[in-house]
Every structure is written in structure tokens, then in C-alpha cells.
N, C-alpha and C positions, 0 to 999 in steps of 0.2 A: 562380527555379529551376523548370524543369520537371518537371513530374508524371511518375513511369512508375510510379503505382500501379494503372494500369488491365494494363502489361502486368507486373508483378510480382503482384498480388495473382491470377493466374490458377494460381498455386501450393497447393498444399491442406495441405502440412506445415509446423505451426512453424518445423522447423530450417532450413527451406526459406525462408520468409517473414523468419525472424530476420538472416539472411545477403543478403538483397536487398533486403530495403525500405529506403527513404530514399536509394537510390543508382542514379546512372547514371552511368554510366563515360563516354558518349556527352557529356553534358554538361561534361564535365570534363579532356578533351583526355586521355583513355585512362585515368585515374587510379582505382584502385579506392573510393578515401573522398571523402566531398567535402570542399571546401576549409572551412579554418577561415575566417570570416570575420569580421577584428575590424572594427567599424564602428561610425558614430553618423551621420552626415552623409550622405545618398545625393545626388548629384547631378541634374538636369534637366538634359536635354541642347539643351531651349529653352523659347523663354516655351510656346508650344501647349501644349508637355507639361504643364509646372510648371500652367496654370492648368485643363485637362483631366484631372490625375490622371491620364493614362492610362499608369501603369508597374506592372511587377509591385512594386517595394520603394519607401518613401518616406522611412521613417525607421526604425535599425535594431532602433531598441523597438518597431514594429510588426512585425518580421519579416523576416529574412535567410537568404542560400542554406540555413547551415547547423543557424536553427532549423528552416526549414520540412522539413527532413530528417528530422531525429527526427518530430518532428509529424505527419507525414505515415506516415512505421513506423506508430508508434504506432496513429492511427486506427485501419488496417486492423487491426492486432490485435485492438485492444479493438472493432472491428466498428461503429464509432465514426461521427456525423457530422461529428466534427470535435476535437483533441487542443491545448489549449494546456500550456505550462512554467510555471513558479514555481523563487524561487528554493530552495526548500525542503518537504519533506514537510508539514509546519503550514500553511503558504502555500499548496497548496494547498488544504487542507482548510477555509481561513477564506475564502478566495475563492470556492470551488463554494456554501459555505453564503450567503456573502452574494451571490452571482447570483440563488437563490431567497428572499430572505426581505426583507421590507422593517420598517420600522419598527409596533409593534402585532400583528405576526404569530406563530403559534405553531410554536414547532419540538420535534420529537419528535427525542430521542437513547439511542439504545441502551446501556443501564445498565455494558457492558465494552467502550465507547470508549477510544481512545488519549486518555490524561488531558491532554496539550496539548490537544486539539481543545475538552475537556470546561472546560478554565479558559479557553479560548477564550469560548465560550457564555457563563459565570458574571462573567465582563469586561464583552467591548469589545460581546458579544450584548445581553446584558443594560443597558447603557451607551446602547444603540441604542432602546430600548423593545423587543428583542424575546422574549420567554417562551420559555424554555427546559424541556421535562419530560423526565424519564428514565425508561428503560422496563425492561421483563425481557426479555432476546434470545427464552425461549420461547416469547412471545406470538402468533406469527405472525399467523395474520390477524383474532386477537382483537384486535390493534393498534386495529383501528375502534371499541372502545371509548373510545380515549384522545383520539380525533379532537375536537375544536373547532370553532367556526364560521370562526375563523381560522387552524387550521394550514395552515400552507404547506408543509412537505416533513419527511421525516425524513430521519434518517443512521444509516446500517446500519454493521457489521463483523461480516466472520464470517472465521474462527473470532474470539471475543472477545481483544482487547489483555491480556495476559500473564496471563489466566486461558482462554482458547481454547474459549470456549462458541459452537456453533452456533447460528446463525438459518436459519427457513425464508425466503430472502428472495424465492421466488418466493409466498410469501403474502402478506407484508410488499407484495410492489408490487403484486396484486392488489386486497389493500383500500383500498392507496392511491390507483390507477386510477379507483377506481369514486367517490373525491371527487375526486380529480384533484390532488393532492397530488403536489410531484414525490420520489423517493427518492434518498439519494446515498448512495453505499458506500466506505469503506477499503477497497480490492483488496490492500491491500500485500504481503501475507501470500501470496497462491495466485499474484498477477499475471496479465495473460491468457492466459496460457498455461495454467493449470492452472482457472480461472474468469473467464467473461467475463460481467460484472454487466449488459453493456448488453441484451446478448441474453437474460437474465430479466427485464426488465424497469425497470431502473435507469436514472437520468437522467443520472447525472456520477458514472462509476466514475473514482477516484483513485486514487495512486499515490504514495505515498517513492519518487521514481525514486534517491535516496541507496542504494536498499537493492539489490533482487538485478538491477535494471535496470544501474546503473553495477558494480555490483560487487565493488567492489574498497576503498570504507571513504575514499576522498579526494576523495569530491563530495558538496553538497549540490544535489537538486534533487528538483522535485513535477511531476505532471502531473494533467491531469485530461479526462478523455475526455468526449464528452458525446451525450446521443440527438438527435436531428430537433429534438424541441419544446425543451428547456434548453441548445441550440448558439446560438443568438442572444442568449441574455441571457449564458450564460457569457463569449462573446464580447465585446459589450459592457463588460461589469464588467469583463474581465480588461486589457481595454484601457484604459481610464479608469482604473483602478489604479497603471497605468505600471508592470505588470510584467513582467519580462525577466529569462530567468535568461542567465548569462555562455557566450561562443560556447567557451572553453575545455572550462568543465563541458556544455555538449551534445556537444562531441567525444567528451568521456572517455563519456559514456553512449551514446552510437552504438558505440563498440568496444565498452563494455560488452554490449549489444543483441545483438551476432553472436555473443557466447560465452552467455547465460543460458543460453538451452535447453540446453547441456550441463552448464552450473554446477548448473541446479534438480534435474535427475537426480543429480546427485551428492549434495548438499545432502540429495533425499528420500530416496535409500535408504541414507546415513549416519545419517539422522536417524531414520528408522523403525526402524533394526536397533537403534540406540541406546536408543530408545523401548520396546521389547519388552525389552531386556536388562534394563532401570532397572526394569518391573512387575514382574519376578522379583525385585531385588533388598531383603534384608534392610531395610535405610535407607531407602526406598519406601515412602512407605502410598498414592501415588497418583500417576499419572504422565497429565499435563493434553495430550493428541494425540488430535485429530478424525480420523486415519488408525488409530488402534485399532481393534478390533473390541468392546472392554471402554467404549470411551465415549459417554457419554451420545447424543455428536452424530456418531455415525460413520455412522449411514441417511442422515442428510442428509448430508453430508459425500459420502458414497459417491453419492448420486443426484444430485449435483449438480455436483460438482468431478470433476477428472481427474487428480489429484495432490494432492502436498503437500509444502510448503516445509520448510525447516531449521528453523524457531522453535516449539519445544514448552513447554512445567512443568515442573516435577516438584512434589510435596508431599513434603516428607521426614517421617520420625514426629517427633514430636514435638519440641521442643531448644529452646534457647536461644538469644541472638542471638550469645551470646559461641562458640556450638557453630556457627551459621551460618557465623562469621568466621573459623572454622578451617577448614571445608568451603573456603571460598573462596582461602583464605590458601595452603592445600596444593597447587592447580592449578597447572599450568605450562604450560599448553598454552590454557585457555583464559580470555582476557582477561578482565577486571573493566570494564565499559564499556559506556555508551549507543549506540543501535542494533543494527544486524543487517543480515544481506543479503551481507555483504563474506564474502574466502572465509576470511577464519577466524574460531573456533571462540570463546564468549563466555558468561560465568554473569553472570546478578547475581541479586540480592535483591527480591522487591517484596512489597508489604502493599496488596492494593486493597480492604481492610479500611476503609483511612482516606479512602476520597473516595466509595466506595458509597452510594448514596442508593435506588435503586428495587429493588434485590435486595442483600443481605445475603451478606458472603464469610466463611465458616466453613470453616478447612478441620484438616486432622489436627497441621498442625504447619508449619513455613515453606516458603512460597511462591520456589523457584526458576527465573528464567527460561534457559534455553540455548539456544544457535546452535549448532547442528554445521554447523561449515566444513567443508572439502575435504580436512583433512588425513589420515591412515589413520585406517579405525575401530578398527583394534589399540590406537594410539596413546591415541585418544580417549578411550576405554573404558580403558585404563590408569590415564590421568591421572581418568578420572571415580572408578574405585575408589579411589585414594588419596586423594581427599578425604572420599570419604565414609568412608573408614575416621580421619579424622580428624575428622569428624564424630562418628562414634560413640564414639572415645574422649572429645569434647569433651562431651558430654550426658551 
């Protein structure tokens, strides 16, 4: 497939960039999307070629019109030198880790990781001979404390996985610069659009492209963007893995791709109204959003990011599991279910109480996580008060 991200990326706005990358109509006998391509087999169209390699595709696990579309978006987003797939948000995150780390190596992980990633590490890392330690997100560039004569990288997220604590990660890559450590981050949460991890300083910004990339709750798929120096070995590992997400689900996330920029605006300021309503209310002793002005990590947040996505907390006061279960049980608008990103509306339950090791979770009373989808905030906010008033009669 032909590149036109030399004359598409001369654009300077998201929504502008979001609706052109990964497309030429020129190439495609007028057609605005590009073609789905199902493949395995590329043919040679003589011996020269076949034993010169000289084609753009060879085989379709290395690459077809329709991944290198996405992949190609994607880069320029993420400011990227280079964007491979996975079939899944974990998959990515085990593969960027194992491009940097080899066997006897030390890896540093942010204590309010996404807990796959973390029984990732406690496995198949650990399994590998490689050391895993966990850290406190506020360390910033005290991090060089935890440094070893063998660490090889760490792995960021900000805001924290269903407790949503900030990290300075432009300190975090600075101390790790200076041994030369590469850094990898969860984006899942802001996506480039609202934070680009490579342009602070990050090696391999990733991505649940499942979540606000496709959009819509019926794809799994990961990416994982990478700088100059971690594009050659990501490259390699991701190749030698034999991984390949399916030409279907990269279609569904290319049409996804042309609507985020308008889904994320919607997502944020349902999400943030919602967010200010929940610190006023009664059933509230604490509401867990880096776009507040009341949270711990809303400086950094504010100095660093240019939005904020649908996934917030809340801490209810105090109750009981069985007063949880009524909270939950009373909703009708939003779902009981794993993930986020998709446009509707999602609570559940978590306790990251039970896998904490390098910072201590204390909080006033149960830990709730919510998605605010796209549906009205009237709605949402309706359905949010009626749980919680079955909460409070529940306790």
C-alpha cells in the first residue's frame, strides 16, 4: 500500500488527522476506506522476485494493505516511529515488555497497573528469570532510587488502573534517560489524542485499541507505538511472535478511528459533569478523576494531558458488599461488565486492596468503577441517583 502520510500528516488538527490517515482514495480506484483484505498466501510473480524479496507484502502475518492502514494512522498520532497490532489490549502490553527485557533483567512497575499486565510479570515474567518490583506512581524521578545494575525498563500508567492516581512521567523518563532504561506506558485511558507518551519521553506508548479506538464494545485488539531507539527490537519481537490481529477487527477500528475525536468529547464532558455532581453527593466521601480540581493529581494532569476520558471511581461511604449489590443491582442504564471505551455507560466493583504490594489501598468505603457513555447526562445521572439511593437504604 502506498504511504500518503507525508501528504496527510501536513494537517495540525486531530479531527482532521483522525478522518485522513491511513487512506487514499487514489489508491483504491476512488473508494473512501480501504479495502478489507483477507489473506495468508501473497503470491510471486517470478523466480527474480520470489528470491530478491523485492515486494512490498510477502506474507500476510507480516503485513497487508489493510493493516498497514491503521499502522500507519496510528504512528503519526502517537508521533510514533513506527505502530504495530496485537490481538488484544494484554498482548500488547506482554509483547512491548518482552521487546525490552531479557532473561536476569530488572523491570520496574507502577504499583496501580492494569492487574493483567501485573499477573503477566508474577507468571510467564517471573517464569523467564526476569525481576519484577513495584513502585508508588508518586515517586517520579526519585524512581533512580529503585534502579539496579540490571534494570532494563519500566512501565508507566497514568492516571492509575481503577484507582486513577497520577504519575510525573516526564520525570519518570528523565531519570530513566540518564541510565538508559527504556520506559513503556498504558495510554489507554487519554489515547493520543488527549496524551502522547512518546513526545515526553516514552519508548512504546500502548494502547486497548478494544477501548475508545474501536469504540463500539465488538473488537479485541492492542497497539503499541514505538520511539527511534525501541522500533527495531519491537519490531523484531513482534514479528517472531507470529502476531497478527484479524483484517475484520482492523476494519472495525479504522471506522472506529474517524469518529473517537468526537466520541472522546462527548465521553469527557459527560464524564466530568458527572464527576462534579457525584463530590456533592450525600453517598460520596470521594470521587477518584485527575480532571478535578480537588484531586491529588489534577497539576499534573492539567500540565500534561489536554483532556480526559469517560473512566473515573467513585469511593462510596462506607456499606457493605451486600449494600454494594444493591447499588449495582438498581442501574439500568449502566452495564455490569469488563472493559470500557465502547459508547455505553458501565459500573463495576473493585478491591485493589487484594493485589497491592508497594503502596497500600485505604479507602472510606467501596471502591466503584464507571464509564460514562454517550447516552444523555439527564439519563445517567437519573439512573446514578437511584442506585445510590438503594445503596443507602442497603447500609
Amino acid at each position: 500500500m502506498k504511504s500518503s502520510n507525508d501528504k496527510e500528516s501536513s494537517a495540525s488538527h486531530p479531527e482532521t488527522l483522525l478522518t485522513t490517515l491511513g487512506r487514499d482514495p487514489h489508491n483504491f480506484h476512488g473508494f473512501v476506506n480501504p479495502p478489507v483484505v483477507h489473506a495468508s498466501t501473497v503470491l510471486y510473480a517470478d523466480a527474480d522476485t520470489f528470491f530478491s524479496k523485492n515486494q512490498t507484502y510477502s506474507y500476510a502475518r507480516r503485513g497487508t494493505p489493510t493493516s498497514d492502514a491503521l499502522e500507519q494512522a496510528l504512528t503519526v498520532l502517537e508521533g510514533a516511529a513506527g505502530t504495530v497490532l496485537t490481538p488484544s489490549g494484554l498482548s500488547a502490553c506482554s509483547t512491548a515488555i518482552l521487546s525490552v527485557v531479557s532473561a536476569g533483567d530488572h523491570l520496574l512497575v507502577v504499583d496501580t497497573i492494569y492487574q493483567p499486565t501485573r499477573h503477566f510479570c508474577e507468571t510467564v515474567l517471573k517464569r523467564m528469570g526476569v525481576e519484577t518490583t513495584y513502585y508508588d506512581p508518586a515517586l517520579g524521578e526519585d524512581i533512580a532510587s529503585l534502579f539496579k545494575p540490571n534494570t532494563k525498563a519500566i512501565f508507566t500508567e497514568a492516571p492509575g488502573s481503577q484507582t486513577f492516581e497520577m504519575q510525573d512521567i516526564k520525570a519518570v523518563t528523565r531519570a530513566a534517560r540518564n541510565h538508559d532504561i527504556f520506559v513503556l506506558m498504558d495510554n489507554t485511558w487519554a489515547t493520543p489524542l488527549f496524551f502522547q507518551p512518546i513526545k515526553h519521553g516514552v519508548d512504546l506508548s500502548i494502547q486497548a485499541g478494544t477501548k475508545y479506538i474501536v469504540g463500539h464494545s465488538d473488537v479485541m485488539l492492542g497497539t503499541i507505538a514505538a520511539s527511534e531507539r525501541a522500533w527495531p527490537l519491537l519490531q523484531e519481537t513482534h514479528g517472531n511472535m507470529g502476531l497478527c490481529a484479524g483484517p475484520d477487527d482492523i476494519y472495525l477500528a479504522l471506522r472506529g478511528l474517524r469518529t473517537m475525536g468526537t466520541r472522546l468529547k462527548q465521553h469527557q464532558t459527560n464524564a466530568l459533569e458527572m464527576a462534579r455532581w457525584l463530590e456533592g453527593h450525600a453517598e460520596v466521601a470521594r470521587v477518584l478523576h485527575p480532571g478535578l480540581e480537588s484531586n491529588p493529581g489534577h497539576e499534573l494532569w492539567k500540565r500534561d494531558f489536554t483532556g480526559a476520558s469517560g473512566l473515573f471511581g467513585i469511593i462510596l461511604q462506607p456499606g457493605s458488599i451486600n449494600a454494594v449489590k444493591a447499588f449495582l443491582d438498581a442501574l439500568t442504564l449502566y452495564g455490569m461488565g469488563y472493559s470500557w471505551g465502547g459508547f455505553e455507560s458501565l459500573a463495576i466493583y473493585a478491591n485493589p486492596s487484594s493485589y497491592r504490594t508497594a503502596t497500600k489501598w485505604e479507602a472510606e468505603g467501596p471502591l466503584i468503577r464507571l464509564h460514562i457513555g454517550l447516552e444523555h447526562f439527564d439519563d445517567l445521572k437519573a439512573d446514578l441517583e437511584n442506585g445510590l439511593k438503594a445503596y443507602a437504604a442497603a447500609r
